[in-house]
N, C-alpha and C positions, 0 to 999 in steps of 0.2 A: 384384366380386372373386370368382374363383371356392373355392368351399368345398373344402378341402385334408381334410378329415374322413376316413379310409374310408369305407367301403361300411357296415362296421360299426357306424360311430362315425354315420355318417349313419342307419341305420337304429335306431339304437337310442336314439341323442340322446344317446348317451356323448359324453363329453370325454376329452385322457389328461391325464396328473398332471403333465404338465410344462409345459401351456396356462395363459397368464393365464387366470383366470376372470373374463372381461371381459363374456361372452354368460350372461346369463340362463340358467338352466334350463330346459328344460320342466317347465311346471304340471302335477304330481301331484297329486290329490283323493286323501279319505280311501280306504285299503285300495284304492290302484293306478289306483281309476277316473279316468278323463280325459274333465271332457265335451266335447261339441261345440265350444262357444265357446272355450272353451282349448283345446283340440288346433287349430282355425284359429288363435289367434295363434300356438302353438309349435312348426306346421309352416306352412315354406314354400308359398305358394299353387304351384299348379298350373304357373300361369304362368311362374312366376320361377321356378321347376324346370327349365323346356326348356330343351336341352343339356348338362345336370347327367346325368354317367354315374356308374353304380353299379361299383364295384369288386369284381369277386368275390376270396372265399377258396378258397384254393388249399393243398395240401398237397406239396411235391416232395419225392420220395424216389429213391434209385438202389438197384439190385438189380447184381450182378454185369455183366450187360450191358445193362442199361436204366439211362436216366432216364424217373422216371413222375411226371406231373403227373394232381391228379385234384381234382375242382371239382365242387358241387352247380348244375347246372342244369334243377332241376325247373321243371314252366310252358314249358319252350323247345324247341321241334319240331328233334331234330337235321340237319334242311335252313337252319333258321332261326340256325346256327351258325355262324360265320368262324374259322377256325384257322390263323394264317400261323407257318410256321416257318423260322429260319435256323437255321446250323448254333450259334450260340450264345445263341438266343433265338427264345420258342414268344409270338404274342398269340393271346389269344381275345377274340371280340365276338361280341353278340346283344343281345337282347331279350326281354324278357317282356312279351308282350300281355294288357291287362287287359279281361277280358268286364265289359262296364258293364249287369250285371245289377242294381245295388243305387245306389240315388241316396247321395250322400255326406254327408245330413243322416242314415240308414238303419244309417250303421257305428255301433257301440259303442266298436270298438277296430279299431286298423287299424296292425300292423307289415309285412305282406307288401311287397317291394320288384317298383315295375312301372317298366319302360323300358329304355332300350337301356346294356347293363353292357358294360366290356371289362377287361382284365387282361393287361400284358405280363410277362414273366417269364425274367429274365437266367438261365440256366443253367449249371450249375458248371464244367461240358466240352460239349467239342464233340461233336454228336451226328446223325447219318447222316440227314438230312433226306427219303432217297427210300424207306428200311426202317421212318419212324414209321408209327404205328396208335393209331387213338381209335376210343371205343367208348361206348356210356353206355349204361346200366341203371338203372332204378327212379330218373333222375333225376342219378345219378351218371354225371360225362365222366369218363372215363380216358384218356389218353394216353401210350403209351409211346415214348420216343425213345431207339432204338440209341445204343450209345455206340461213338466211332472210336477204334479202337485203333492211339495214335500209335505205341506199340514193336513194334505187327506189322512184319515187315521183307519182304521178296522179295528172291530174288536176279534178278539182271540179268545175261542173257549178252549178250556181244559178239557181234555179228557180221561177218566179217570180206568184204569186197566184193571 
């Protein structure tokens, strides 16, 4: 059964208020620590992780003639990025590769999320698919999406043969 949690609720081991509390919590120790042995049983092995994508948070906002999506993708080489847009709907996909510098007996604590995340995202109006622009800074994507202006008009002449 695939886990319907966010990306949030995944990472953090929140539940919302509206879930039976049928799932166990994760094991807290005194003052937040978590040791080893309980953090293996309250996180999913590794295994039974593959194919489980992370959900990013996103913020959309419109400005006079943008819609702007903007989304933390620190860790993710922007080549290593997928952005498909239609005129009423932007997905993003990637990945965050994890450097296996540190054996997993070696963590303390461990909330960083590593693998491949995506996020589609229905948008309010339709928006000029060949005028968008992304960008990312210090970890932040930005994406801004023109917005079409359905009561621009043109006139049309005839022409007579």
């Amino acid at each position: 059964m695939k886990d319907k949690r966010s990306f949030f609720e995944r990472l953090t081991g929140s539940i919302r208020a509206d879930e039976d509390m049928d799932t166990e919590p994760a094991p807290v120790a005194a003052k937040g620590k978590v040791s080893a042995r309980e953090r293996e049983r309250a996180l999913p092995a590794e295994e039974e992780a593959v194919g489980e994508e992370g959900e990013l948070t996103v913020d959309v906002y419109q400005t006079p003639d943008d819609v702007v999506i903007k989304t933390i993708v620190a860790g993710v080489r922007p080549e290593d990025l997928d952005i498909a847009i239609t005129r009423d709907m932007v997905t993003i996909k990637g990945a965050r590769q994890e450097a296996r510098e540190v054996t997993e007996g070696d963590y303390f604590h461990r909330e960083l999320y590593w693998g491949s995340f995506s996020r589609t995202i229905l948008l309010p109006q339709e928006v000029d698919v060949e005028g968008a622009d992304a960008g990312e800074r210090y970890g932040l994507l930005t994406i801004k999406l023109p917005k079409l202006d359905k009561s621009r008009q043109t006139k049309l002449k005839v022409k007579s043969s």
